[in-house]
Phi, psi and omega in degrees: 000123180261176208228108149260136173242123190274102147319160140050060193227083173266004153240033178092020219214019178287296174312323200287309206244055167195131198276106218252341209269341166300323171272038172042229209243019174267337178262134146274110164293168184202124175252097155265151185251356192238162163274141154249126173257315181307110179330294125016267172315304196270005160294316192288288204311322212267347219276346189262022190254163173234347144250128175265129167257096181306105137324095160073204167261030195290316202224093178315156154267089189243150168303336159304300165321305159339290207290323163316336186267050177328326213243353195264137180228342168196133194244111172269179187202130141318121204126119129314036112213164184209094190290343165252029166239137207272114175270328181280356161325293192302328190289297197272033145250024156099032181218143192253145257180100159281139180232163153275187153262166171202127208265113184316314213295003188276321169290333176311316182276336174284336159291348181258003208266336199272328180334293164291352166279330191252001128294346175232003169043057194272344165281303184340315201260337171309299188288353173306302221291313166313327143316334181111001179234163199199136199022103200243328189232198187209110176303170178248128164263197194239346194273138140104348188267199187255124199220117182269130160227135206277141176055101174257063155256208220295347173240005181294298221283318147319331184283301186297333166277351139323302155324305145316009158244350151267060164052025196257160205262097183269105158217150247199150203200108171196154228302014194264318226278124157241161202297316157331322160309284179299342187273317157355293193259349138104048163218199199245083146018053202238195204269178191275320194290282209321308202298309198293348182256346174253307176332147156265307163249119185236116190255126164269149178202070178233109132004101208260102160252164156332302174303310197275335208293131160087027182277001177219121216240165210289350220247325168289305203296289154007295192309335197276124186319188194240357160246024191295165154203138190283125165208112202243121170256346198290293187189115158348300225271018186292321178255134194283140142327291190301316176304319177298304194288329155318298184306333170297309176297331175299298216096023179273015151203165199310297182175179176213153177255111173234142181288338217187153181185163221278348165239158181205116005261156199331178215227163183267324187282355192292178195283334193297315180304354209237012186279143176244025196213039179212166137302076196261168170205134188278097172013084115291355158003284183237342164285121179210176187298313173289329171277342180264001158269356187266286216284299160337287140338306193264353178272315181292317188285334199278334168269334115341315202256323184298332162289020191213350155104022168204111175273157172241195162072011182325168155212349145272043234325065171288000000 
């Protein structure tokens, strides 16, 4: 009987959106609903499973860990890639390292969805009204402003023809982009100082490498007009913390909607819960109905095919 274990499944909701019963009586499912950060700690729980399953990047993988894992031969992730698992690790102790599809369009739309909240101050007033008070702020429209967006691949680009059906003036930045690029999607190229100093609204959409990490700095953020608004769907570390939660705690530009953050999940005590000029959302990102039906449904066949001597969707080339 092999032992699989579902990470980081915080609603609960892993079992639901896959028929899991296909894989008889050869899998033992196992569900944890909580985070573990500590090493230590998720060496003991994991060391008897021989399968993992990954939500996203919710639990590094490092090699250190690995090496802790005796009995593990296979880890699928939500994704066609997963940026905290060590891959030559795995690749050279033999365990094999499964990916999904993930229907893209759910972060664009949760960006546009904070967007209009922190333009239009739509939790503030949700909760005037339920209180008993009624129109306390004065909202921002959107046609006619500057919308900056930091990385135009594959989810920079949608976020940008969106803009651009609410009339708004798109332009984009990132240290790869070139105008050639940007004339693709039919927006305007500029330097990094331009975006961070003009934009009304400024969105990131990068990737977290060595290279982007820290890639908006207490010095860029400065830049940002004082009726601006800030918004990261990507990764935390995209952004120094500490320069953000200053810059916030000042108040030197309107606010930001953030999605990601540099721990996850956010700590009860952190200082970013008690800012009264943000949006938060617990990485929502790529969760939706559609993408957990997709990537789950394909997390069953990837463990199905692997019990059978031919895994697919690899993506550590074992």
């Amino acid at each position: 009987m092999h032992k699989a274990a579902i990470l980081d499944d915080y609603q609960n909701v892993a079992l639901g959106f896959a028929d899991w019963r296909r894989l008889g009586g050869e899998v033992e499912v196992t569900v944890f609903n909580d985070h573990l950060s500590g090493e230590e700690a998720i060496a003991k729980r994991l060391r008897d499973f021989d399968i993992l399953v990954l939500n996203r990047e919710r639990t590094p993988i490092p090699e250190t860990l690995l090496l802790r894992l005796p009995n593990l031969k296979l880890m699928t992730t939500s994704g066609m890639y997963n940026r905290s698992v060590d891959m030559e690790a795995a690749r050279a102790r033999g365990i094999d390292v499964c990916g999904t599809e993930m229907k893209s369009a759910s972060t664009p739309e949760l960006t546009w969805g904070l967007i209009l909240a922190l333009a239009r101050q739509i939790p503030r007033e949700d909760q005037n009204v339920r209180a008993g008070r009624w129109q306390e702020t004065v909202g921002v429209g959107l046609a006619g402003k500057v919308l900056g967006i930091i990385g135009l691949g594959k989810l920079g680009t949608p976020v940008a023809r969106i803009g651009q059906a609410f009339n708004m003036e798109v332009i984009a930045w990132s240290p790869n982009l070139t105008q050639e690029r940007a004339d693709e999607v039919g927006v305007r190229c500029v330097d990094k100082d331009t975006l961070m100093s003009s934009a009304d609204f400024i969105t990131l959409h990068m990737p977290l490498s060595e290279r982007s990490r820290g890639i908006l700095q207490a010095d860029d953020l400065a830049k940002i007009k004082s009726t601006a608004f800030l918004i990261n769907t990507s990764r935390g570390p995209l952004i120094d913390e500490g320069a953000l939660i200053d810059a916030l705690q000042r108040k030197l530009f309107a606010g930001a909607g953030l999605d990601v953050y540099d721990v996850e999940p956010l700590p009860a005590d952190h200082p970013i819960r008690r800012l009264d000029n943000t949006v938060l959302t617990p990485h929502l990102g790529y969760v939706s109905r559609d993408t957990y039906e997709t990537s789950f449904a394909q997390t069953v066949d990837n463990i199905e095919a692997w019990l059978k001597g031919t895994p697919q969707r690899l993506i550590n080339g074992v």
